[in-house]
py3Dmol code that shows the C-alpha trace and the ligand (Angstrom):
import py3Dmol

protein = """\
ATOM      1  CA  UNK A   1       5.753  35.752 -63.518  1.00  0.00           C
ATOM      2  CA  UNK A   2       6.599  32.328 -62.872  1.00  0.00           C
ATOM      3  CA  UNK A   3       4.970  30.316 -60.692  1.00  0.00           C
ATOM      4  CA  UNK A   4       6.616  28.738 -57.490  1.00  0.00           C
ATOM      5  CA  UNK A   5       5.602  25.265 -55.830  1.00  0.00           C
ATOM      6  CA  UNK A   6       5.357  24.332 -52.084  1.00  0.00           C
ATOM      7  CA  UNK A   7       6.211  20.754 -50.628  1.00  0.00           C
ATOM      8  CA  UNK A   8       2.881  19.665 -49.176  1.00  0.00           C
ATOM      9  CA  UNK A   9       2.696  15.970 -49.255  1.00  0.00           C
ATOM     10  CA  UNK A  10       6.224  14.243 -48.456  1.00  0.00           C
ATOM     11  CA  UNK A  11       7.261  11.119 -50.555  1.00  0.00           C
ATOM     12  CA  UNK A  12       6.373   8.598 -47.772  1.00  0.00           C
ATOM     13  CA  UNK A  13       2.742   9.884 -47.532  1.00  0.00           C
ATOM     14  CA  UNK A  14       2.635   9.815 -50.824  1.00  0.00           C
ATOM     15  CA  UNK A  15       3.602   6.046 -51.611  1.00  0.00           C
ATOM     16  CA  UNK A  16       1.594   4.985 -48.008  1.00  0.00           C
ATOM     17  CA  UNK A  17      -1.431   6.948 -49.386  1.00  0.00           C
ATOM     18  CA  UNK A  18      -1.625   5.399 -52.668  1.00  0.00           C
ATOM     19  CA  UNK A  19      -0.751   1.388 -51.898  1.00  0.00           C
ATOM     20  CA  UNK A  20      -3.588   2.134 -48.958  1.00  0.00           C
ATOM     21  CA  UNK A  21      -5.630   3.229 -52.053  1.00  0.00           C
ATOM     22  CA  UNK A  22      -5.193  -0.339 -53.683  1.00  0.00           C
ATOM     23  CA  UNK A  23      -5.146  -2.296 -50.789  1.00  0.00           C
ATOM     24  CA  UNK A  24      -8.814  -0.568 -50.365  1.00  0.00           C
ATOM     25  CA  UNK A  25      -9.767  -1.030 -53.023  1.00  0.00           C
ATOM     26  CA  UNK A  26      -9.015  -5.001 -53.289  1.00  0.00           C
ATOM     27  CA  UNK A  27      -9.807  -5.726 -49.507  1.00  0.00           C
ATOM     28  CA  UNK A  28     -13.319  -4.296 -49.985  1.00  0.00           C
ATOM     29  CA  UNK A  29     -14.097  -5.954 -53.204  1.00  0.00           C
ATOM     30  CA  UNK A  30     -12.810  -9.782 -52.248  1.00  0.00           C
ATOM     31  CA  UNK A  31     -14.476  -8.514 -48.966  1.00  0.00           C
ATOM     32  CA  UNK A  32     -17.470  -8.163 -50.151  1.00  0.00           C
ATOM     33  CA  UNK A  33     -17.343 -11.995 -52.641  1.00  0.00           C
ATOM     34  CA  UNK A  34     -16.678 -13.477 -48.896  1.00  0.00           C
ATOM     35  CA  UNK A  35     -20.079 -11.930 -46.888  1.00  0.00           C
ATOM     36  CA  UNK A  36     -22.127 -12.938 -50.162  1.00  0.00           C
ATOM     37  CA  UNK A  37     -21.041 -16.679 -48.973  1.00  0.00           C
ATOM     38  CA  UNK A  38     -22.930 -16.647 -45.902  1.00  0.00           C
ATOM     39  CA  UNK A  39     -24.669 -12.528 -45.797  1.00  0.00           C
ATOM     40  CA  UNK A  40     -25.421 -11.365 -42.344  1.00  0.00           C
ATOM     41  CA  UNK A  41     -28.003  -9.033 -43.565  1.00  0.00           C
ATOM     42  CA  UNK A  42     -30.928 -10.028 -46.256  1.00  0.00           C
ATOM     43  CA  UNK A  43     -29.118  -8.615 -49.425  1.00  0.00           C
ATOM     44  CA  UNK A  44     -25.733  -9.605 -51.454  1.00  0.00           C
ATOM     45  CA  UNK A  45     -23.262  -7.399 -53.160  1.00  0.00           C
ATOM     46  CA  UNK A  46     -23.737  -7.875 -57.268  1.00  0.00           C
ATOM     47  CA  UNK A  47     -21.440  -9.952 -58.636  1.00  0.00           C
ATOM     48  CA  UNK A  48     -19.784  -7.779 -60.635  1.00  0.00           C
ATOM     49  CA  UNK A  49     -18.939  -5.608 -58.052  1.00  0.00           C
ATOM     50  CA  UNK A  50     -16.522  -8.624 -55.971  1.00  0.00           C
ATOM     51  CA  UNK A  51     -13.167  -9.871 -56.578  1.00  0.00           C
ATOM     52  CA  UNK A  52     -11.510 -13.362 -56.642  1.00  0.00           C
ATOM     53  CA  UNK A  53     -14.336 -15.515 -58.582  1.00  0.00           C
ATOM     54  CA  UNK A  54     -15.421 -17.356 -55.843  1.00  0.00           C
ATOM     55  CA  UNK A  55     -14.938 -17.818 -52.168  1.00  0.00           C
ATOM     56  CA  UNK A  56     -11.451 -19.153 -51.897  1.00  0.00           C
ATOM     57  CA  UNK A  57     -10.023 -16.357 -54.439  1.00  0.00           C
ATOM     58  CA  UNK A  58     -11.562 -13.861 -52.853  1.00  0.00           C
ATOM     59  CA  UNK A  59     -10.148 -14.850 -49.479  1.00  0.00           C
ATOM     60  CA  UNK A  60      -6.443 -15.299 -50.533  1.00  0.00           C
ATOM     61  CA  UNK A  61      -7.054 -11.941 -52.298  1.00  0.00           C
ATOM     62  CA  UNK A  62      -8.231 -10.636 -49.031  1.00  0.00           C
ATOM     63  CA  UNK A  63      -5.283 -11.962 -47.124  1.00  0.00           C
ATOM     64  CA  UNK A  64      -2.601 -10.920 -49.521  1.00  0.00           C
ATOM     65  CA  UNK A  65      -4.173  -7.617 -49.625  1.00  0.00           C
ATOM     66  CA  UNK A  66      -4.312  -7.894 -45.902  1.00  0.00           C
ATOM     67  CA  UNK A  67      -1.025  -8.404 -45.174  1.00  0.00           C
ATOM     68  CA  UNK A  68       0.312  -5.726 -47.285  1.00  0.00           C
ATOM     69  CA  UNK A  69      -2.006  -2.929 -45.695  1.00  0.00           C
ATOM     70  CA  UNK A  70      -0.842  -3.926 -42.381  1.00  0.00           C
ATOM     71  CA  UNK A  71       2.742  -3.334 -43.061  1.00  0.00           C
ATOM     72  CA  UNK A  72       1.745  -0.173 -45.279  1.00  0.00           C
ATOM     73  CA  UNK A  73      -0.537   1.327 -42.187  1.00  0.00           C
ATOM     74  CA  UNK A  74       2.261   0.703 -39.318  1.00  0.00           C
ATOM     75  CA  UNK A  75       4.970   2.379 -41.784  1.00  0.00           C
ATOM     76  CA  UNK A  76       2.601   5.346 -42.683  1.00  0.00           C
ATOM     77  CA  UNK A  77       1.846   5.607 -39.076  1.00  0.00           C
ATOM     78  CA  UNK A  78       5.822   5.327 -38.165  1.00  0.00           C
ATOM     79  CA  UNK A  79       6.721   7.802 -40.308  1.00  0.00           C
ATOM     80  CA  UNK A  80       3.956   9.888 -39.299  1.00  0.00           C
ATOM     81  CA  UNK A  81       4.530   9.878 -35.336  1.00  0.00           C
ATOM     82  CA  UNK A  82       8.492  10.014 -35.814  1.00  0.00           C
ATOM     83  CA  UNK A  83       8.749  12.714 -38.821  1.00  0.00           C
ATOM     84  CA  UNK A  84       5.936  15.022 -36.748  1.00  0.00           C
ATOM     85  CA  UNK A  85       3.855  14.886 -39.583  1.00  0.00           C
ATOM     86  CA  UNK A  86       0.600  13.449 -37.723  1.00  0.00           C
ATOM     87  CA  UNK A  87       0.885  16.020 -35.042  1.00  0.00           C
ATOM     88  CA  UNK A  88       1.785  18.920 -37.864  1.00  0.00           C
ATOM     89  CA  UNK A  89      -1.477  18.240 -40.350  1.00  0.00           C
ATOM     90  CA  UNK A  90      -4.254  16.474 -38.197  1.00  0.00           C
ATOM     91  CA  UNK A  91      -3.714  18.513 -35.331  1.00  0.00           C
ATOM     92  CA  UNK A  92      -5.078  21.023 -33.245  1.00  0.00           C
ATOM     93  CA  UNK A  93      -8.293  19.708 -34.121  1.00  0.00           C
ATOM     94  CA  UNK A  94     -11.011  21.062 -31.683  1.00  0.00           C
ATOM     95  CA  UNK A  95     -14.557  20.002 -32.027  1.00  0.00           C
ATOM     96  CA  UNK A  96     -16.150  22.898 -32.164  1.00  0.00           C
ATOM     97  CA  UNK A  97     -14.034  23.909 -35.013  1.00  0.00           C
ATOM     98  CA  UNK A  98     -14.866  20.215 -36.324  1.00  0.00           C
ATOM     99  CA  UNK A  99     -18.363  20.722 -36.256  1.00  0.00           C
ATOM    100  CA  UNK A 100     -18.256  24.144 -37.742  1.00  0.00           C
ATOM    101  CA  UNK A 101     -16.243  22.962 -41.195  1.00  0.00           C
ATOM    102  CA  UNK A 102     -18.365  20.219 -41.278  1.00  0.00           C
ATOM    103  CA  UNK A 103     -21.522  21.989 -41.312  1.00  0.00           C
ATOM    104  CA  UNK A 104     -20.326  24.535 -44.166  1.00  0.00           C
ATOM    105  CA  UNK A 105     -18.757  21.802 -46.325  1.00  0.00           C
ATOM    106  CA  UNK A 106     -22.454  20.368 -45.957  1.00  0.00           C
ATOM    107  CA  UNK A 107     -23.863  23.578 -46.999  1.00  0.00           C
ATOM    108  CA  UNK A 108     -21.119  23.828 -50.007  1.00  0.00           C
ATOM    109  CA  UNK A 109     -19.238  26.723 -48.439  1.00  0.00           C
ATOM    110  CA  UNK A 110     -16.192  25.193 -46.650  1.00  0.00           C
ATOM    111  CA  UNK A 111     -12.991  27.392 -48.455  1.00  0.00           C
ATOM    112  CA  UNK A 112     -10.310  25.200 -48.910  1.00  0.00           C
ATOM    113  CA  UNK A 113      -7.843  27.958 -50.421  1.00  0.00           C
ATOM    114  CA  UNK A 114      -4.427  26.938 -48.608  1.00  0.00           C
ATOM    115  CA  UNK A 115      -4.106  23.249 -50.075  1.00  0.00           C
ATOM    116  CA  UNK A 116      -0.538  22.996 -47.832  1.00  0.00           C
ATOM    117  CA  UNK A 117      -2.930  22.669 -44.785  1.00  0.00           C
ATOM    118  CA  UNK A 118      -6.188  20.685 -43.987  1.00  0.00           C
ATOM    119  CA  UNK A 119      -9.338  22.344 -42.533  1.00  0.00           C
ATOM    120  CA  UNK A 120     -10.856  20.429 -39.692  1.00  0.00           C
ATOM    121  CA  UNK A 121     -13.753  18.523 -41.186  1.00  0.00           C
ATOM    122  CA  UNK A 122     -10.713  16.956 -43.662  1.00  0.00           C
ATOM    123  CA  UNK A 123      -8.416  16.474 -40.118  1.00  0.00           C
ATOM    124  CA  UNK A 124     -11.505  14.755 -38.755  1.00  0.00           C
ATOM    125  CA  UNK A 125     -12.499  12.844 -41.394  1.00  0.00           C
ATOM    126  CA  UNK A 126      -8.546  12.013 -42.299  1.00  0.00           C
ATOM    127  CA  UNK A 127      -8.800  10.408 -38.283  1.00  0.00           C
ATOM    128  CA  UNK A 128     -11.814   8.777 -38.506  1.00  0.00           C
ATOM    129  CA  UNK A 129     -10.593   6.773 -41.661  1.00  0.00           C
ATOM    130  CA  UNK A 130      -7.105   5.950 -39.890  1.00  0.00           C
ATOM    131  CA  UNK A 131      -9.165   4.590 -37.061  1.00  0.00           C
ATOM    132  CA  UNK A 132     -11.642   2.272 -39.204  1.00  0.00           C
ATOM    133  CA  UNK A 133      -8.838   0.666 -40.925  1.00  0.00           C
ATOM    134  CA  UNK A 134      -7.244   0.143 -37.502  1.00  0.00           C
ATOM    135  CA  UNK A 135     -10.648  -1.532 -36.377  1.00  0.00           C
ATOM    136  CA  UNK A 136     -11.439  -2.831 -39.232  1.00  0.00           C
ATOM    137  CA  UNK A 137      -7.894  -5.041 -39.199  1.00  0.00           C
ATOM    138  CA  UNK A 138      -8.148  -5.792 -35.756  1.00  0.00           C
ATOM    139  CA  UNK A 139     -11.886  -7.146 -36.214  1.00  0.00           C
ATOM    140  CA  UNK A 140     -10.606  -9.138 -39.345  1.00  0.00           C
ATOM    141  CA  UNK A 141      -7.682 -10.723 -36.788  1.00  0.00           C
ATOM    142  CA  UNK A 142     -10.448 -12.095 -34.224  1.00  0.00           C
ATOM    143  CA  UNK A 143     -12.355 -13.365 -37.238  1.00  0.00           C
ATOM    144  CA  UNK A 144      -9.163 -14.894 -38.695  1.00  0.00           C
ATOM    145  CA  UNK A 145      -7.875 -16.625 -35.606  1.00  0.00           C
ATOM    146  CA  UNK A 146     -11.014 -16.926 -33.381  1.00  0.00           C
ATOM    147  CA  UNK A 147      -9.478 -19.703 -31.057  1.00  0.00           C
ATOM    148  CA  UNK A 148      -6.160 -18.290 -30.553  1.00  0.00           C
ATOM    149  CA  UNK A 149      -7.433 -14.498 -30.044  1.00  0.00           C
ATOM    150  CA  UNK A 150     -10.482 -15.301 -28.532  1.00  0.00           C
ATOM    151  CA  UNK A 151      -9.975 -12.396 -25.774  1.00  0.00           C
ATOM    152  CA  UNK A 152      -9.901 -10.323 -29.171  1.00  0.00           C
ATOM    153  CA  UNK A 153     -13.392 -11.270 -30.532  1.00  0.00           C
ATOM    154  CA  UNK A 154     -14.137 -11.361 -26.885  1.00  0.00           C
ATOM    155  CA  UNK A 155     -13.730  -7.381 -26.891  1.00  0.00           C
ATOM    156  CA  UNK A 156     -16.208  -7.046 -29.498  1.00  0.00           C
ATOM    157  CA  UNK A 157     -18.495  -9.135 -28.066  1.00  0.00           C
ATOM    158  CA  UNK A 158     -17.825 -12.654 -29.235  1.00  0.00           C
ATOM    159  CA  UNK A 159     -17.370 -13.523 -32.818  1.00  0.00           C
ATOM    160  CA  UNK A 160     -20.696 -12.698 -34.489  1.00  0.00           C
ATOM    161  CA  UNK A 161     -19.863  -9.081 -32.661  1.00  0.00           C
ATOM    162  CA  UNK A 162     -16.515  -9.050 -34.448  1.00  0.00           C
ATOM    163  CA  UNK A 163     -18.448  -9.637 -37.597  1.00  0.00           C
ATOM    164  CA  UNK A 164     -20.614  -7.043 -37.463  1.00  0.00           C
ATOM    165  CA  UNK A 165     -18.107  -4.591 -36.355  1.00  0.00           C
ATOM    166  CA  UNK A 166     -15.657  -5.289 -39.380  1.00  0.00           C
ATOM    167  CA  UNK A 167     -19.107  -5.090 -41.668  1.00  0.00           C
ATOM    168  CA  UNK A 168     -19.807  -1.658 -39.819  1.00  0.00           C
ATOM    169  CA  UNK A 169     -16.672  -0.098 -40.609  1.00  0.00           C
ATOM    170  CA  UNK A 170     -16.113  -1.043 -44.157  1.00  0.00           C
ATOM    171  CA  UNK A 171     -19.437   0.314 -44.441  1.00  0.00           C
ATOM    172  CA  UNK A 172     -17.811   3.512 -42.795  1.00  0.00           C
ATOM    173  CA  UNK A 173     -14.751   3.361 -44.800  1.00  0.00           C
ATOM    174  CA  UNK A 174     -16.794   3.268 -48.440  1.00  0.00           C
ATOM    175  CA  UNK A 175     -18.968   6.501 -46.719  1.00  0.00           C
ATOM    176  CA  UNK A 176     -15.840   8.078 -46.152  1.00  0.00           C
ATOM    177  CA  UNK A 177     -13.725   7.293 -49.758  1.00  0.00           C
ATOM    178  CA  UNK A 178     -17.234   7.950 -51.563  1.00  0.00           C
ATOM    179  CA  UNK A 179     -17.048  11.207 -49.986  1.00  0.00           C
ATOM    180  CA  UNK A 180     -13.361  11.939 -50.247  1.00  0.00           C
ATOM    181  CA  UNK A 181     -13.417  11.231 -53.766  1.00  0.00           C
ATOM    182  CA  UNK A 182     -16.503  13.624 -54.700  1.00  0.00           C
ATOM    183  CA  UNK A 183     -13.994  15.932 -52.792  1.00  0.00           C
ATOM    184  CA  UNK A 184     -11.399  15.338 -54.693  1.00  0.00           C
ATOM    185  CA  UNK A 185     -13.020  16.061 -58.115  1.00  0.00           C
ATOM    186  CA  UNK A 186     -14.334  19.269 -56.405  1.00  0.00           C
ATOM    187  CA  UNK A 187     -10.927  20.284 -56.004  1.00  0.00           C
ATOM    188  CA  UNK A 188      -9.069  18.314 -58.261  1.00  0.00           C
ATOM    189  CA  UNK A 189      -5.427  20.530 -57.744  1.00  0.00           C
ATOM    190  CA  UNK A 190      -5.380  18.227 -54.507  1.00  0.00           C
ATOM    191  CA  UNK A 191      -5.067  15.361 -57.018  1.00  0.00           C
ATOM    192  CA  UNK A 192      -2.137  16.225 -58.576  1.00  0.00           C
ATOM    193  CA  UNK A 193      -0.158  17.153 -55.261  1.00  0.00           C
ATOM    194  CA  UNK A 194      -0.999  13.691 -53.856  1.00  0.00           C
ATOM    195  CA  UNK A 195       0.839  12.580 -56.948  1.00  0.00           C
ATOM    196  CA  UNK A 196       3.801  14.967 -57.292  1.00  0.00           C
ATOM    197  CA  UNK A 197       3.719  16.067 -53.630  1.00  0.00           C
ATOM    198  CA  UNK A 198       4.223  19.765 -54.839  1.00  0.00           C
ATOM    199  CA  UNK A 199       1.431  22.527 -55.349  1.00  0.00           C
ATOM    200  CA  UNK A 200       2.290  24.843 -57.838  1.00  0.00           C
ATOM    201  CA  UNK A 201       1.457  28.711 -56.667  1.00  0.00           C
TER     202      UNK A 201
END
"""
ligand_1 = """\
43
HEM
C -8.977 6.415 -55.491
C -9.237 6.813 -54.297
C -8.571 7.991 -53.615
C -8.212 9.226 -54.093
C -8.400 9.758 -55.510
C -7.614 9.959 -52.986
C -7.088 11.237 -53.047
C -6.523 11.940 -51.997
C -5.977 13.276 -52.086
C -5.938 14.093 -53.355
C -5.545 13.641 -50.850
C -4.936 14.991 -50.453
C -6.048 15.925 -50.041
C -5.570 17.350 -49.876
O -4.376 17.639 -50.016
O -6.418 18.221 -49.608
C -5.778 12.518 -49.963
C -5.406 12.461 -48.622
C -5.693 11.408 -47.784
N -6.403 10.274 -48.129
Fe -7.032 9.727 -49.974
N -7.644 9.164 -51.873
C -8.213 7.953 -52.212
C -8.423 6.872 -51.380
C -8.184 6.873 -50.031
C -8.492 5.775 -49.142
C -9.078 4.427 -49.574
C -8.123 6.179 -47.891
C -8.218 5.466 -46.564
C -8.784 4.361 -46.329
C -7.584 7.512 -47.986
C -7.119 8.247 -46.914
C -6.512 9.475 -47.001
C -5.838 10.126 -45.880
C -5.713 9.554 -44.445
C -5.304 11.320 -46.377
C -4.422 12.302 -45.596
C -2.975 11.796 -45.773
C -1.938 12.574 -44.971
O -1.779 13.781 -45.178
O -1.221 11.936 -44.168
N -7.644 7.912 -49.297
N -6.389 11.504 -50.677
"""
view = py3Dmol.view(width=600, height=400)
view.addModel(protein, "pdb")
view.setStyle({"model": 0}, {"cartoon": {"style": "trace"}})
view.addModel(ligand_1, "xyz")
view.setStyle({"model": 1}, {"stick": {}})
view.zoomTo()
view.show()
């Protein structure tokens, strides 16, 4: 019999989801060639592991990189709030149900059969990652323009504060793709539909 497919990821997700990817991807790696120039913390990244060669690449990688995650993130989260498509797949989300999909996927039995709809630990962890790129561009702001947003860094503290809290959360946001990804390859069908936005039945 031949198989049918189901629309599970619309085209908008789909293009916001994998520019995010990139943006990631470059803002963490110039990121990282910029703390090696004066580290907070008594370690470096390896060189091999940063973009831009040295500091002033890296930070007009990071800023170009910067700018286009911005825009990406406020239309991903337009389309999201406007189409119903936050509401539809990130919620209900309760935390007791949180706690109890996180728990099996950490003992390897969290069923993820229905690929058209995400279990809670994925809703959570889908939230939480929304939310550090949200901090972490509002903590790069007050460390961009500390004199004119002042009552930013303020908020966090005062500017070292800022700079810990944007180190925090990309250090959240790598947990989180590190374990996304190992998800992924578990399951790799969900690959595919991030790409064609179909899942075949
Ligand atoms: C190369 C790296 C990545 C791969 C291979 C990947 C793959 C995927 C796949 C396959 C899904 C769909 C999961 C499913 O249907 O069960 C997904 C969803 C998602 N991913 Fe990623 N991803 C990557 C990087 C990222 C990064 C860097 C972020 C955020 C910083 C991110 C955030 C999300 C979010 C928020 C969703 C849910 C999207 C929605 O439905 O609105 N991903 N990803």
């Amino acid at each position: 019999m031949a198989g049918t497919s189901i629309p599970v990821h619309p085209l908008p997700v789909r293009i916001a989801h994998w520019v995010n990817a990139l943006c990631i991807l470059v803002m963490v790696l110039s990121g990282w060639k910029i703390y090696n120039a004066s580290p907070i913390f008594g370690f470096a990244f390896p060189a091999e592991l940063t973009l831009g060669g040295w500091l002033a690449g890296a930070l007009q990688w990071h800023f170009a990189a910067m700018w286009l995650l911005f825009a990406n993130g406020l239309l991903y989260i337009a389309y999201g709030l406007i189409s119903g498509h936050l509401r539809r797949r990130m919620f209900p989300l309760s935390p007791a149900a949180a706690v109890r999909d996180v728990l099996s996927a950490l003992r390897g039995r969290l069923a993820h059969e229905d690929l058209s709809v995400y279990n809670s630990a994925q809703k959570l962890a889908y939230l939480a990652a929304i939310a550090l790129v949200a901090c972490l561009i509002l903590s790069g702001l007050a460390l961009w323009k500390p004199v004119q947003l002042y009552w930013l860094a303020s908020l966090m503290g005062d500017y070292e504060g800022a700079r810990l809290l944007h180190f925090f959360c990309m250090a959240g946001l790598v947990a989180f793709v590190i374990v996304h990804v190992v998800m992924v390859v578990l399951v790799p069908k969900t690959f595919l539909t991030m790409i064609t936005g179909k899942l075949r039945t």
